[in-house]
N, CA, C and O atoms as a MOPAC input file, in Angstrom:
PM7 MOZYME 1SCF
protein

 N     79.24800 1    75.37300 1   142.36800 1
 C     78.90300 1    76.49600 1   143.22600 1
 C     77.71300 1    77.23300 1   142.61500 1
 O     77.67900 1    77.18700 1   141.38500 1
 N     76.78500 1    77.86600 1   143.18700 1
 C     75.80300 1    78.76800 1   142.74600 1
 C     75.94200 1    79.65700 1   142.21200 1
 O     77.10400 1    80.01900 1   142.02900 1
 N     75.19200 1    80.21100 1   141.85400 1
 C     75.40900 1    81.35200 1   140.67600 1
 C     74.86100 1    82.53300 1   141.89600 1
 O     73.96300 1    82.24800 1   142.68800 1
 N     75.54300 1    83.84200 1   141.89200 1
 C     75.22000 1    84.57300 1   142.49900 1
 C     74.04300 1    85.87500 1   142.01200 1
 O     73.61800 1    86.13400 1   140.88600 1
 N     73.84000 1    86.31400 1   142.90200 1
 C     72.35700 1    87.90000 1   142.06100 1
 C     72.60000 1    88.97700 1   142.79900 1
 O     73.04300 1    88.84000 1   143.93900 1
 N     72.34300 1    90.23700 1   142.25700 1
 C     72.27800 1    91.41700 1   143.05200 1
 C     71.34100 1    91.98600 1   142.20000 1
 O     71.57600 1    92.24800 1   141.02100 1
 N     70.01400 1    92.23600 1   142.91200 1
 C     68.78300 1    93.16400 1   141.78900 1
 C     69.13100 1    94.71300 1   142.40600 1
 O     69.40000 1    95.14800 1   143.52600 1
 N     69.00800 1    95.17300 1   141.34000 1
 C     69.14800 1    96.81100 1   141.19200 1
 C     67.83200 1    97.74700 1   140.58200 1
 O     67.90000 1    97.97800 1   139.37500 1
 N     67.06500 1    98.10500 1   141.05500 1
 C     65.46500 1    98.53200 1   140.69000 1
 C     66.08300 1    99.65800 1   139.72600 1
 O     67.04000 1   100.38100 1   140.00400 1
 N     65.36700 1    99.65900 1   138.58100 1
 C     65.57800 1   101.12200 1   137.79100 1
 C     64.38800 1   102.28500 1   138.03400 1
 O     63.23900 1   102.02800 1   137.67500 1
 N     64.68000 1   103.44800 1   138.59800 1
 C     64.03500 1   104.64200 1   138.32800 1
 C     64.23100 1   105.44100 1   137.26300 1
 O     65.20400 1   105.65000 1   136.53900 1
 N     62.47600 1   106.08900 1   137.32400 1
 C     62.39600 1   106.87800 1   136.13400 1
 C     63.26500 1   108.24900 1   136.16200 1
 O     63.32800 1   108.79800 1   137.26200 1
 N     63.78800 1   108.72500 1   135.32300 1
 C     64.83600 1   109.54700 1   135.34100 1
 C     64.34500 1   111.48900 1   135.89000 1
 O     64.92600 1   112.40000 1   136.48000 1
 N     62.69300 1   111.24100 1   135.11800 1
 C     62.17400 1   112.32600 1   135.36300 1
 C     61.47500 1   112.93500 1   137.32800 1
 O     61.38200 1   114.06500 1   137.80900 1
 N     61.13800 1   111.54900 1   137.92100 1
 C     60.45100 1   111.53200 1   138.82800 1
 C     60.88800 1   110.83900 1   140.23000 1
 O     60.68900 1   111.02400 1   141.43100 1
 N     61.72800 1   109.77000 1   139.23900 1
 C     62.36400 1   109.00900 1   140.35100 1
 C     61.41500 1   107.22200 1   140.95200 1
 O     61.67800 1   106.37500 1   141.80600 1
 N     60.16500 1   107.42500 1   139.80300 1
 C     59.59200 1   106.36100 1   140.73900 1
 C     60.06400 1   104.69500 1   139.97800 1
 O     60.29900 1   104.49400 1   138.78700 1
 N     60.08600 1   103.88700 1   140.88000 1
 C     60.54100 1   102.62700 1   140.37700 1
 C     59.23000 1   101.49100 1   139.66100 1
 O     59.49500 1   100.35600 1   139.26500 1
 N     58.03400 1   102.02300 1   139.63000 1
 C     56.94600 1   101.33500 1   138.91200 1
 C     56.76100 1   102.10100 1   137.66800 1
 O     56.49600 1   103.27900 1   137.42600 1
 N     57.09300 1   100.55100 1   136.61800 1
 C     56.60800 1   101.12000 1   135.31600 1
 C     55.56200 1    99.92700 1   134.71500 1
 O     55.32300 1    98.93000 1   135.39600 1
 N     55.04100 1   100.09800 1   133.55100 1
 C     53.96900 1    99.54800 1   132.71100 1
 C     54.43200 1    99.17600 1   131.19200 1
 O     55.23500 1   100.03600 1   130.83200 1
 N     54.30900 1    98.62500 1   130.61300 1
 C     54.85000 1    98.29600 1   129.26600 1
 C     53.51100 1    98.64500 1   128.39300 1
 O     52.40800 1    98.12300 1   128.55300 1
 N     53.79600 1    99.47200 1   127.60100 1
 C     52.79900 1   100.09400 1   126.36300 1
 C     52.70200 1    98.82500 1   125.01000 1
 O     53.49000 1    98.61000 1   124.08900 1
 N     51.23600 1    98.07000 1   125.41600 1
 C     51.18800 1    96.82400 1   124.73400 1
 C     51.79000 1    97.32600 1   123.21700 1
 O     52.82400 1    96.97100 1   122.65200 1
 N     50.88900 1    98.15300 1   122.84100 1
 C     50.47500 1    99.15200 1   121.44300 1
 C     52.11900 1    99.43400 1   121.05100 1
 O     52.38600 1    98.84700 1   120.00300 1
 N     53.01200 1   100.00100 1   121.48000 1
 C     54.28800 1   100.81700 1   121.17100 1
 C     55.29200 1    99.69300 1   121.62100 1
 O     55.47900 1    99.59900 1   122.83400 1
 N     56.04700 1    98.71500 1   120.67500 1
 C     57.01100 1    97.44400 1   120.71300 1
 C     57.91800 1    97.89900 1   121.48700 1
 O     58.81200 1    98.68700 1   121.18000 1
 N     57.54800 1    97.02400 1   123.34600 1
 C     58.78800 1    97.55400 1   124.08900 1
 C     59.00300 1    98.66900 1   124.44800 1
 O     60.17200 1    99.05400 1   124.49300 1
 N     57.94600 1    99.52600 1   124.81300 1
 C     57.81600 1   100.93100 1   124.93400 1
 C     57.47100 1   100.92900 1   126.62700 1
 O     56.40000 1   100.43700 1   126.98300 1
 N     58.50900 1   101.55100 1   127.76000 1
 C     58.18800 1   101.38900 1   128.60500 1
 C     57.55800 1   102.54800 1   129.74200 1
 O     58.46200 1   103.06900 1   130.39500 1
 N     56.03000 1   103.08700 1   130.12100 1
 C     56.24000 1   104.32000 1   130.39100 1
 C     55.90400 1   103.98200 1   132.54700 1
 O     55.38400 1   103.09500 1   133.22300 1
 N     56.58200 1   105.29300 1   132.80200 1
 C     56.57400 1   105.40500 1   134.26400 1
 C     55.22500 1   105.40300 1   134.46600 1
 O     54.48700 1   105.87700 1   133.60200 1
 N     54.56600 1   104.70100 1   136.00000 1
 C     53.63500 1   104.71100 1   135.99600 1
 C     52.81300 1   105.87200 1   136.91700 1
 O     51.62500 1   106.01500 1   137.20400 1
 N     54.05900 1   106.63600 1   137.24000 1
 C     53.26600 1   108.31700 1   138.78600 1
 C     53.31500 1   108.87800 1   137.29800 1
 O     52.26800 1   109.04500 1   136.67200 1
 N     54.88600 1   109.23900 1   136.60800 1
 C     54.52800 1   110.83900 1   135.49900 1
 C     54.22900 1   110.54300 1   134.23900 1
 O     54.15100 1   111.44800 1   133.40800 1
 N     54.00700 1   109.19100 1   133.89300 1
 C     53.48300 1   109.11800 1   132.19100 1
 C     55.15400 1   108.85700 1   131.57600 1
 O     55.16900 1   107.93200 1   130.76300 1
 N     56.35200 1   109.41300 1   131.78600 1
 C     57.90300 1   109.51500 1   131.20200 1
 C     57.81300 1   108.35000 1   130.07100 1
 O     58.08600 1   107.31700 1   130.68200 1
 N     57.61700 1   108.10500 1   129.02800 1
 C     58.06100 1   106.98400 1   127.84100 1
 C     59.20900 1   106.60600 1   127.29400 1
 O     59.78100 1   107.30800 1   126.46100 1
 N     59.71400 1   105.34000 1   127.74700 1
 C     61.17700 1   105.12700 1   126.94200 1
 C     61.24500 1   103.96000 1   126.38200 1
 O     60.14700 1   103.56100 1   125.99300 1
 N     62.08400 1   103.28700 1   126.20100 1
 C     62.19200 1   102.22500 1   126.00700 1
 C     63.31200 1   101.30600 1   127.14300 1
 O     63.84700 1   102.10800 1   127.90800 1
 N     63.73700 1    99.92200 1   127.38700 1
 C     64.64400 1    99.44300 1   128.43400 1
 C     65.78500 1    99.57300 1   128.20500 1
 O     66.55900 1    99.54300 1   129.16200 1
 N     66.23500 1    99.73900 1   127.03800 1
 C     67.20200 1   100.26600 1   127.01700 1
 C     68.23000 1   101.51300 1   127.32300 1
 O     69.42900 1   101.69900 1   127.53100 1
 N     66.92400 1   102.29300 1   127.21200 1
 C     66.85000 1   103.81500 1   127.30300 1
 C     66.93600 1   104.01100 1   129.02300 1
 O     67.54300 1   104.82900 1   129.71400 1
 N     66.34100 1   103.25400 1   129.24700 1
 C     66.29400 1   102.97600 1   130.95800 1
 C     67.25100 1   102.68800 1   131.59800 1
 O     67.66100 1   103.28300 1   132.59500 1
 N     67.83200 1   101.48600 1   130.95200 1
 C     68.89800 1   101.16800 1   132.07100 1
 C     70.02100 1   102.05100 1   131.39200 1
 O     71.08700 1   101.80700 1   131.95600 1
 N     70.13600 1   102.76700 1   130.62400 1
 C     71.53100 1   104.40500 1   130.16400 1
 C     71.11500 1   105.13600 1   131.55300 1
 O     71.86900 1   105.41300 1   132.48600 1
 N     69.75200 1   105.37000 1   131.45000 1
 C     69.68700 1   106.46700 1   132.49600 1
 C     69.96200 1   106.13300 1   133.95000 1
 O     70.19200 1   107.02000 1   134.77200 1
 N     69.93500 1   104.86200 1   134.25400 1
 C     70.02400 1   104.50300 1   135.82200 1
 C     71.64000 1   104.17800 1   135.43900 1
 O     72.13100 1   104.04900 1   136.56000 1
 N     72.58900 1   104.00200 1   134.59000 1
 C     73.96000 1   104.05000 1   134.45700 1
 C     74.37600 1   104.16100 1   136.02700 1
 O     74.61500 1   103.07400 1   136.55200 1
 N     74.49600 1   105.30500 1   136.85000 1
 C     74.67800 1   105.81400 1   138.27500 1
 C     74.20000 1   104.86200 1   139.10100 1
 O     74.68400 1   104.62400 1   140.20800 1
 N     73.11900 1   104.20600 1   138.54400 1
 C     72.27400 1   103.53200 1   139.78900 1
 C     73.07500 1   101.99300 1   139.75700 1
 O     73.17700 1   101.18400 1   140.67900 1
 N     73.50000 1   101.92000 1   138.61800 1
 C     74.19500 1   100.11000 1   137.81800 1
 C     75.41100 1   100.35400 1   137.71500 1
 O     75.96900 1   100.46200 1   136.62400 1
 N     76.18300 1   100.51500 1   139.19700 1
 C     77.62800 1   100.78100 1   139.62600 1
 C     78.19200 1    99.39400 1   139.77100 1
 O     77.67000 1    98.62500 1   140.57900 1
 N     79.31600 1    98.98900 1   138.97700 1
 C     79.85200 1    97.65400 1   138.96200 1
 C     80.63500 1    97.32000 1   140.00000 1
 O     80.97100 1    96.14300 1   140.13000 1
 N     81.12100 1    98.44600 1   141.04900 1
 C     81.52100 1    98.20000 1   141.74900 1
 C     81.27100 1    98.07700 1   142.99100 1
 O     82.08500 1    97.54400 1   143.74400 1
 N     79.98500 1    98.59800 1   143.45000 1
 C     79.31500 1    98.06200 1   144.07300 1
 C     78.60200 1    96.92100 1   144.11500 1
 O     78.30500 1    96.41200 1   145.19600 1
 N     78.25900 1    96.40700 1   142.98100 1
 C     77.79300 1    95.19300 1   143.01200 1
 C     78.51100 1    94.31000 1   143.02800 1
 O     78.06700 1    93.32700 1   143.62100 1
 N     79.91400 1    94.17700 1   142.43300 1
 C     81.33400 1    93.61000 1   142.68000 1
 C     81.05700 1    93.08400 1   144.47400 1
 O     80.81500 1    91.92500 1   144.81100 1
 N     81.15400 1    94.08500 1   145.26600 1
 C     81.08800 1    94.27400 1   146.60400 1
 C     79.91300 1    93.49800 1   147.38800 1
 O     80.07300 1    92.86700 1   148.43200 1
 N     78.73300 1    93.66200 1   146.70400 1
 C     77.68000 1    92.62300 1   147.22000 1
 C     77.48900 1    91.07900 1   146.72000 1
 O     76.82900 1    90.18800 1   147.25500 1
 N     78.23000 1    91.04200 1   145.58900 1
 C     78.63300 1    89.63500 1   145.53700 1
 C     79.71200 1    88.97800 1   145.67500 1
 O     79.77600 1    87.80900 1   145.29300 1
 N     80.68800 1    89.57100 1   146.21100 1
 C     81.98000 1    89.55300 1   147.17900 1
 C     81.28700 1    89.08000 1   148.66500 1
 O     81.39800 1    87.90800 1   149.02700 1
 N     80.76400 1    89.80800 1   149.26600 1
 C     79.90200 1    89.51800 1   150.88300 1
 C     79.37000 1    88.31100 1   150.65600 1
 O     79.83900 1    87.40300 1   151.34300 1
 N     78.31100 1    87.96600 1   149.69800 1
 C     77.54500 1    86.88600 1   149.58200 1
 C     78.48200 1    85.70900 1   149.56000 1
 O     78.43000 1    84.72700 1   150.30000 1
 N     79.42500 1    85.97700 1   148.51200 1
 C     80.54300 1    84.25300 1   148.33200 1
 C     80.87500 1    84.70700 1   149.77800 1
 O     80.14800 1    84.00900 1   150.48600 1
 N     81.53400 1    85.44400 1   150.49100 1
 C     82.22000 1    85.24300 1   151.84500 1
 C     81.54200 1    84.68000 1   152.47900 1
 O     82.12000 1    83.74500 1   153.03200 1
 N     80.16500 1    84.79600 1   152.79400 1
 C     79.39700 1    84.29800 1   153.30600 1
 C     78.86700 1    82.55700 1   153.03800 1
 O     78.72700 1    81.76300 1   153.96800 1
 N     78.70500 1    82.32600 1   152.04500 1
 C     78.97600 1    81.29100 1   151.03600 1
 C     79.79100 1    80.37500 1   151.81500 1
 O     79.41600 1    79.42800 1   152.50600 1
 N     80.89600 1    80.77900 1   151.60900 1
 C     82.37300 1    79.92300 1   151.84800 1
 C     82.37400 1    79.86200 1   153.45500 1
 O     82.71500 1    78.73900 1   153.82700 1
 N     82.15900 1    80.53600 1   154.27200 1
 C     81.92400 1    80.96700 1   155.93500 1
 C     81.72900 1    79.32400 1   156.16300 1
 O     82.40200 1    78.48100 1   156.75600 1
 N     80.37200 1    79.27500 1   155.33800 1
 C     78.84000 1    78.19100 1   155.91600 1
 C     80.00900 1    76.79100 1   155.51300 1
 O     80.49900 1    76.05100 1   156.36600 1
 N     80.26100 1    76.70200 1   154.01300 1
 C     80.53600 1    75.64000 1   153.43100 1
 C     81.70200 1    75.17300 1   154.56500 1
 O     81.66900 1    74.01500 1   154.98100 1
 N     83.02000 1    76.37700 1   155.18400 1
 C     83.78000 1    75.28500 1   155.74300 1
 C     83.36200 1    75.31900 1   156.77000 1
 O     84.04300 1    74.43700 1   157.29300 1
 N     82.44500 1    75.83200 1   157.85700 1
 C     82.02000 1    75.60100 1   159.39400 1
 C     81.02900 1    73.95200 1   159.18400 1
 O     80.64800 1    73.17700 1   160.06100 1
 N     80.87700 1    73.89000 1   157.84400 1
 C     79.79400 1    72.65300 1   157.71300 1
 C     81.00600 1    71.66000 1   157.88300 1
 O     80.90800 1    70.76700 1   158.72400 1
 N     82.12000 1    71.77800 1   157.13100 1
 C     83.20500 1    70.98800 1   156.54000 1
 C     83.58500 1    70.44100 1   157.85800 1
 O     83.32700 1    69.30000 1   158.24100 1
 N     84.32400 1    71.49700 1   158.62600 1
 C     84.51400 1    70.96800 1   159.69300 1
 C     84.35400 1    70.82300 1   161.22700 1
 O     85.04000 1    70.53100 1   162.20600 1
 N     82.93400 1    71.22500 1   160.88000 1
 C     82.10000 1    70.60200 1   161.99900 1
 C     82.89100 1    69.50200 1   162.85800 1
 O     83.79100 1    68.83500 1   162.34600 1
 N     82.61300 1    69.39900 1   163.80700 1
 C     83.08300 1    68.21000 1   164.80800 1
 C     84.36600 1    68.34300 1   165.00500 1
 O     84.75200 1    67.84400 1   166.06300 1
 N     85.22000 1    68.87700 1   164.31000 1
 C     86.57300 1    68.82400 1   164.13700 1
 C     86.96200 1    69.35100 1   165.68200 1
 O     86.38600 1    70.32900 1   166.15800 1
 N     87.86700 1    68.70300 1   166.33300 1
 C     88.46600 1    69.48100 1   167.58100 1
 C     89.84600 1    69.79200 1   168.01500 1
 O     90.36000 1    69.81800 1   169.13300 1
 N     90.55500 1    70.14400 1   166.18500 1
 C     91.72700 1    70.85600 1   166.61000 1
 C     91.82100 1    71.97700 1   165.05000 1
 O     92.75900 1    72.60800 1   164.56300 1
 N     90.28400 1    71.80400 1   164.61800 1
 C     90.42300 1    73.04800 1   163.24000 1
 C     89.16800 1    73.85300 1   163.75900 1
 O     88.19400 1    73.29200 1   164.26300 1
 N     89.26700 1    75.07100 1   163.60800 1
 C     87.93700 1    76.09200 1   164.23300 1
 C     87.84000 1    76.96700 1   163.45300 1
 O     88.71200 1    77.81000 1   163.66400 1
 N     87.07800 1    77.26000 1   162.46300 1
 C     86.57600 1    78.11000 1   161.54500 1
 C     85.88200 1    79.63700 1   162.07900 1
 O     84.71800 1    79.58400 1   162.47800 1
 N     86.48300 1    80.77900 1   162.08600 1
 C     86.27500 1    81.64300 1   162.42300 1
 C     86.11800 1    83.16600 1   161.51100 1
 O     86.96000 1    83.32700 1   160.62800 1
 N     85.07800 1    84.26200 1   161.70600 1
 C     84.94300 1    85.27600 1   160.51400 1
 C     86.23400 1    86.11000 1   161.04400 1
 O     86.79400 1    86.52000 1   162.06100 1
 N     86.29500 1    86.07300 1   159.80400 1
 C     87.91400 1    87.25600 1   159.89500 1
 C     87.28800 1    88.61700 1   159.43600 1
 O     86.24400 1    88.74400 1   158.79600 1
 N     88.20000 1    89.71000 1   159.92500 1
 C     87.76300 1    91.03000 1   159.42000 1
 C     88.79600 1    91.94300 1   158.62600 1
 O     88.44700 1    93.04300 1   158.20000 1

């Protein structure tokens, strides 16, 4: 089976914007690119903590396998004319 993904953009904590730049000069030094804010990625993803909710993402890769599994048995049993694969709610 595939491996599943859910991307989660990190914002800067001060401004809010999601484009940053990596400071060649300062090892891993990452600063926002609207207010200048300097951290590092680590430091980054503490602060988006709120934004990197496990249970929501739990939830979007929950939908995706449902979805997943939907395709795999409507493929399965295709043609079939006494099994009918249907989305449940």
């Amino acid at each position: 089976m595939q491996e599943f993904s859910v991307s989660v953009s990190l914002l800067c904590p001060i401004c809010g914007s999601d484009q940053f730049k990596c400071d060649e000069e300062a090892e891993g030094s990452i600063i926002c690119a609207d207010c200048g804010y300097e951290s590092f990625r680590d430091e980054l993803v503490s602060d988006n903590s709120e934004q990197i909710d496990a249970e929501e993402l739990c939830g979007e890769v929950k939908e995706q396998l449902e979805e997943k599994m939907l395709k795999s048995l409507q493929q399965l049993f295709k043609g079939s004319t006494s099994i009918k694969v249907k989305r449940g709610h």
